[in-house]
C-alpha atoms as an extended CHARMM CRD file, in Angstrom:
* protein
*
       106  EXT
         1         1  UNK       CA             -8.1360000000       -1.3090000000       15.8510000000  PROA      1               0.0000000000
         2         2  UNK       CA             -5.1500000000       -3.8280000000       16.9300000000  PROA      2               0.0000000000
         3         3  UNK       CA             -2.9740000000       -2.9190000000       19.7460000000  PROA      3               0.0000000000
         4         4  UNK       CA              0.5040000000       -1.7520000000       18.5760000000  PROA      4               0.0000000000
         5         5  UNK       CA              2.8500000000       -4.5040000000       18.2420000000  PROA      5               0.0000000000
         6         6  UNK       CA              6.7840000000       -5.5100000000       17.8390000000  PROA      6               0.0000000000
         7         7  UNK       CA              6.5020000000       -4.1240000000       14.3250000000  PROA      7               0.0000000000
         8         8  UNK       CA              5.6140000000       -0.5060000000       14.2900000000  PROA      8               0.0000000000
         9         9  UNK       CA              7.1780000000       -0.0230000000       10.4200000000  PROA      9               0.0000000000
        10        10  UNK       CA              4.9300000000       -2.7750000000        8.9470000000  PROA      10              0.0000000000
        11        11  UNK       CA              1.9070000000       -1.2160000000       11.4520000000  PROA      11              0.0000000000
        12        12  UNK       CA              2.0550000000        2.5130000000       10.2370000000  PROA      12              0.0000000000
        13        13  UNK       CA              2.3360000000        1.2300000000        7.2290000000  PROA      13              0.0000000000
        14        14  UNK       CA             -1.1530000000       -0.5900000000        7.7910000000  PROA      14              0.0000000000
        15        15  UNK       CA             -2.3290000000        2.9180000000        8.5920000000  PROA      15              0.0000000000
        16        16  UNK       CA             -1.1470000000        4.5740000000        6.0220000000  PROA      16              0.0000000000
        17        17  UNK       CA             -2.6920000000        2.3370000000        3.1760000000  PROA      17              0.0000000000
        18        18  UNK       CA             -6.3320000000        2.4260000000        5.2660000000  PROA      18              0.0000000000
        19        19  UNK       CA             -6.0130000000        5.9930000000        4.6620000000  PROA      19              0.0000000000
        20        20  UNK       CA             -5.1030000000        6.1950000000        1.2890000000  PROA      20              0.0000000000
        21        21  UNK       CA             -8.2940000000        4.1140000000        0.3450000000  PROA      21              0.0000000000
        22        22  UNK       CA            -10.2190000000        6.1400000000        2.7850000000  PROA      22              0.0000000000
        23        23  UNK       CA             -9.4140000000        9.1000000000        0.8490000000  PROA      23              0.0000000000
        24        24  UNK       CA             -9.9500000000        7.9790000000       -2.1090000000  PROA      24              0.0000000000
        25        25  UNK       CA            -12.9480000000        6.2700000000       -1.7080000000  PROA      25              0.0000000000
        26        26  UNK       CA            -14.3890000000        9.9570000000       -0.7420000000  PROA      26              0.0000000000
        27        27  UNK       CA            -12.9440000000       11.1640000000       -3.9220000000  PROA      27              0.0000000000
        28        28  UNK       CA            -14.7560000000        8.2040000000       -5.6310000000  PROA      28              0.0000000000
        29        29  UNK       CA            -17.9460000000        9.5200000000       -4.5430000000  PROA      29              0.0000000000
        30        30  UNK       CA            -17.8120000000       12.8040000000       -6.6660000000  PROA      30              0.0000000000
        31        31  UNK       CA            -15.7040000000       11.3470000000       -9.4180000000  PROA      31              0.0000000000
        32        32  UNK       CA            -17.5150000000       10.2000000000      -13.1570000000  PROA      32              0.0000000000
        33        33  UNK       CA            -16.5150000000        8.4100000000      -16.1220000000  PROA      33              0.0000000000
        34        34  UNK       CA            -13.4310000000        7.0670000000      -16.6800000000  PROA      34              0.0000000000
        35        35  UNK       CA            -11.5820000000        8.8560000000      -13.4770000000  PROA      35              0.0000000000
        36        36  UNK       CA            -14.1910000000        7.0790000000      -11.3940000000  PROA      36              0.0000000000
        37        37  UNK       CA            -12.8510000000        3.6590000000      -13.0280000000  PROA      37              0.0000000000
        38        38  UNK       CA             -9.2710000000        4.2440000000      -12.9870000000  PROA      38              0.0000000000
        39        39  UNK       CA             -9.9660000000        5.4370000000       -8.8450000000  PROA      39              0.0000000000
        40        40  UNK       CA            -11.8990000000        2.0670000000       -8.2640000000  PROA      40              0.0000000000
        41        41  UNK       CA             -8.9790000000        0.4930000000       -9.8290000000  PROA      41              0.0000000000
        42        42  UNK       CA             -6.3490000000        2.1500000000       -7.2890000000  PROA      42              0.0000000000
        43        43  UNK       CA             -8.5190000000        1.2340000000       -4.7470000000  PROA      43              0.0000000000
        44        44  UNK       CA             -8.5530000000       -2.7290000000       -6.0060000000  PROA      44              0.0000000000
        45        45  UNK       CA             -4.9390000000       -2.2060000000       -5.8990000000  PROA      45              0.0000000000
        46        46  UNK       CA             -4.2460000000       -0.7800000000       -2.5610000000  PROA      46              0.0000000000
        47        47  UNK       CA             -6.5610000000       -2.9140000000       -0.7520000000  PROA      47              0.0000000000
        48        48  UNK       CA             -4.8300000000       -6.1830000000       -2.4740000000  PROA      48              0.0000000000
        49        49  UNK       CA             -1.4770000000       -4.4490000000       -1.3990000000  PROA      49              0.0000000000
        50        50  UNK       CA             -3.1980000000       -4.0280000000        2.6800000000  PROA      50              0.0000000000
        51        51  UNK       CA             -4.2710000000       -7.9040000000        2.4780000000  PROA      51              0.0000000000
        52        52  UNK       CA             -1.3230000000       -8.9450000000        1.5700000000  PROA      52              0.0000000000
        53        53  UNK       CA              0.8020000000       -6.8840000000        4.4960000000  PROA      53              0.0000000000
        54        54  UNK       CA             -1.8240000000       -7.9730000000        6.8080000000  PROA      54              0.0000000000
        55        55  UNK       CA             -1.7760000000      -11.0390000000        6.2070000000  PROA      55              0.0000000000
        56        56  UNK       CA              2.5790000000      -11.5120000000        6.4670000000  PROA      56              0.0000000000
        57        57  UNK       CA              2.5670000000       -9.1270000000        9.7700000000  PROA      57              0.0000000000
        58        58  UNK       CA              0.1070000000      -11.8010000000       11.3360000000  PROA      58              0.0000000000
        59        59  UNK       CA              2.8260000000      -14.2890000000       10.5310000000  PROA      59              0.0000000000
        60        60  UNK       CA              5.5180000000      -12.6220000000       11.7020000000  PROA      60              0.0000000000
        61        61  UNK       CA              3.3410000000      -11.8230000000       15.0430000000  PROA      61              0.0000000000
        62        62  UNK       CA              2.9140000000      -15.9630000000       15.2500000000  PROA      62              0.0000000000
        63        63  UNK       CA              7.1080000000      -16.5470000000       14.6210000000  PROA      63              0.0000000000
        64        64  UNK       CA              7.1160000000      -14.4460000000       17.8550000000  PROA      64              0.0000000000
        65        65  UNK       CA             10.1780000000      -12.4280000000       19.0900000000  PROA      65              0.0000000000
        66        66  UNK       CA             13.7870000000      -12.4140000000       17.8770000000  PROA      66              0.0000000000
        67        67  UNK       CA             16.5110000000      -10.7590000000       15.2050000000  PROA      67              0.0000000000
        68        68  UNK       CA             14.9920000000      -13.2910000000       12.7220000000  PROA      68              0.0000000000
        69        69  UNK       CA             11.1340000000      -11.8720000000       12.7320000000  PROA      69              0.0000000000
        70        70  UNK       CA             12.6870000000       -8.4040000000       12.6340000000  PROA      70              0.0000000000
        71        71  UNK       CA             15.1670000000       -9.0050000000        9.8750000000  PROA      71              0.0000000000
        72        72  UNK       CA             11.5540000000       -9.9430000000        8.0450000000  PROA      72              0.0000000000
        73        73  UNK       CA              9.7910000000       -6.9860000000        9.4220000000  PROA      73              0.0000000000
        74        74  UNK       CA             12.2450000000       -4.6690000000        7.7740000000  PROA      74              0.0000000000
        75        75  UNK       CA             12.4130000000       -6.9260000000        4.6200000000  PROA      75              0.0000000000
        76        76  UNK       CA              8.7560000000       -6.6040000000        4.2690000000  PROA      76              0.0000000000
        77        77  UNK       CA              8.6870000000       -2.8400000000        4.6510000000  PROA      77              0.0000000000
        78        78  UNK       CA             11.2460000000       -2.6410000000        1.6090000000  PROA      78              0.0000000000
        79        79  UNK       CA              9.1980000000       -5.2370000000       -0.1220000000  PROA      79              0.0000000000
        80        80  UNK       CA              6.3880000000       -3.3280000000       -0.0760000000  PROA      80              0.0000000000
        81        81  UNK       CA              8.2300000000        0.5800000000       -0.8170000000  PROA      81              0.0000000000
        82        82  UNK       CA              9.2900000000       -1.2780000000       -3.8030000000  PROA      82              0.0000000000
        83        83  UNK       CA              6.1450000000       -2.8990000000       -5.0830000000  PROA      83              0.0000000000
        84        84  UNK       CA              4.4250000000        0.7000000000       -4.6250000000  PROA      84              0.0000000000
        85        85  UNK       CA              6.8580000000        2.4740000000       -6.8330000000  PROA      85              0.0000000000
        86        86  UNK       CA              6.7630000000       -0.3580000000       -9.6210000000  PROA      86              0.0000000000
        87        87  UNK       CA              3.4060000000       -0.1330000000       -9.5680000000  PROA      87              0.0000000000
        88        88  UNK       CA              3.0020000000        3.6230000000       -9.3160000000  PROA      88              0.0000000000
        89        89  UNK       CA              5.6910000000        3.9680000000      -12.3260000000  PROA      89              0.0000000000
        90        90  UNK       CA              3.6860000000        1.0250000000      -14.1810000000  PROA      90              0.0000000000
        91        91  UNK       CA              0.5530000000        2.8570000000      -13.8830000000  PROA      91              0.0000000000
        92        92  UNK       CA              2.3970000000        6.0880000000      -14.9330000000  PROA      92              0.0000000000
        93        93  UNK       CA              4.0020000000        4.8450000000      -18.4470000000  PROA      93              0.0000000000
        94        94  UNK       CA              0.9960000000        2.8000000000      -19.2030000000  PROA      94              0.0000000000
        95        95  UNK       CA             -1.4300000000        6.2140000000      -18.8460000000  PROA      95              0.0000000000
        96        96  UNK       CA              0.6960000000        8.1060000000      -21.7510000000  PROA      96              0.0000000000
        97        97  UNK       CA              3.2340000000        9.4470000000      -18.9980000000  PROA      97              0.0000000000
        98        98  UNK       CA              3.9980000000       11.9920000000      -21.6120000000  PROA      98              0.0000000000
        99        99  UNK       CA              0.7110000000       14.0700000000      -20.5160000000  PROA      99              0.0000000000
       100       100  UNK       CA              0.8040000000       13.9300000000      -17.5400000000  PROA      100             0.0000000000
       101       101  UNK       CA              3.7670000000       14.3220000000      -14.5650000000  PROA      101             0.0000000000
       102       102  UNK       CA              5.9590000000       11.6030000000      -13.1530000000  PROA      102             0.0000000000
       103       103  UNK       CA              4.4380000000       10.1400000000       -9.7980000000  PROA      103             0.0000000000
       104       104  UNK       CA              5.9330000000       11.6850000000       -6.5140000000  PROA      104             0.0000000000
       105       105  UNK       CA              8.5390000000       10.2660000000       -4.8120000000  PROA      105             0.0000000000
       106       106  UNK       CA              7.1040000000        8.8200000000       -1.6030000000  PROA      106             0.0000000000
């Protein structure tokens, strides 16, 4: 694992999305059918979402210190809360939201 950097938001965040796919790739293991698609699926998703946060918090670790690369650190984080939600609330009203309850708020 990195060492802790200048950006602990964008970092935990890191951490929080290895876990999520952690977990769910040991609920993969004992899911079947169409709930083992639609996890595979999340887990497409979240890793695309990780690669993608990765990959800007290594540029913002290059810019180097300052207000600016912070400014972009925060930015980032509210980037990706929103992205999350769309996608959580996409996934929700395209599964027939009427069966089944609204996501949680994160």
């Amino acid at each position: 694992m990195r060492q802790k950097g200048r950006h602990l938001v964008l970092e935990s965040r890191l951490e929080a999305l290895a876990e999520r796919i952690e977990k769910l790739r040991r609920k993969l293991s004992a899911a079947k059918g169409g709930a083992k698609i639609e996890e595979l699926g999340t887990i497409a998703e979240l890793e695309d979402r990780q690669k993608k946060l990765a990959g800007r918090l290594q540029e913002l670790d290059r810019e180097g210190p300052g207000i600016g690369s912070d400014v972009k650190a925060e930015l980032e984080a509210m980037t990706d809360d929103l992205t999350g939600a769309v996608e959580d609330f996409m996934v929700w009203a395209d599964s027939g939201f009427a069966s089944r309850p609204r996501p949680p708020k994160r």
